[in-house]
N, C-alpha and C positions, 0 to 999 in steps of 0.2 A: 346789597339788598337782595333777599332773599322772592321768588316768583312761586305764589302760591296757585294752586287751584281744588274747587271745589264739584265735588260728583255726589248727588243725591243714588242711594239705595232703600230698597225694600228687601228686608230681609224678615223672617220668623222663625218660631221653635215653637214645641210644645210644651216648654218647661218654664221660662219664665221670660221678660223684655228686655233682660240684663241677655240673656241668652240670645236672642234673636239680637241682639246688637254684635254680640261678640261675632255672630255666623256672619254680620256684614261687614264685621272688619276681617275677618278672616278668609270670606269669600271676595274682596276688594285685593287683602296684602297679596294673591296670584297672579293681579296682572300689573297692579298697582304699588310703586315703591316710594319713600318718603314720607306713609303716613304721619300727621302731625296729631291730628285731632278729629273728632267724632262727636256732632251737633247732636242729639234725639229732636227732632221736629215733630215728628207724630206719634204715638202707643195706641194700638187699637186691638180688640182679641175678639175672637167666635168665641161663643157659647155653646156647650153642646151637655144634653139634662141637668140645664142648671149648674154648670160648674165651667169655668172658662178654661177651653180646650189647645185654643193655639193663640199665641203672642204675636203680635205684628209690630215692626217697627218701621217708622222711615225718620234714614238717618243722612245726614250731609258730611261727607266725608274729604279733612281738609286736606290736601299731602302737598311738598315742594316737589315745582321743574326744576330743575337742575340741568 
């Protein structure tokens, strides 16, 4: 039987929410090994003159102890 656990992140980019996910899996896989999976719980973005400027995510992120 496999021992899972899970870490929520905020991450963002200026490009799109696919993007700001990938920065929190890439900024987790540093200190974090076993990634299994990646929930999106939240998308939220600023505005800035009318055109959305920055991506926000928050993501739950699954990996095995071992």
């Amino acid at each position: 039987m496999a021992v899972l656990k899970v870490i929520e992140i905020l991450a963002n980019s200026d490009k799109s929410w696919e993007d700001a996910a990938n920065n929190a899996v890439k900024e987790a896989s540093k200190s974090v090994k076993n990634i299994k999976s990646v929930y999106i719980n939240e998308q939220s973005a600023t505005v800035k003159d009318g055109k959305m400027d920055n991506f926000r995510v928050n993501v739950k992120i699954t990996f095995e102890v071992k």
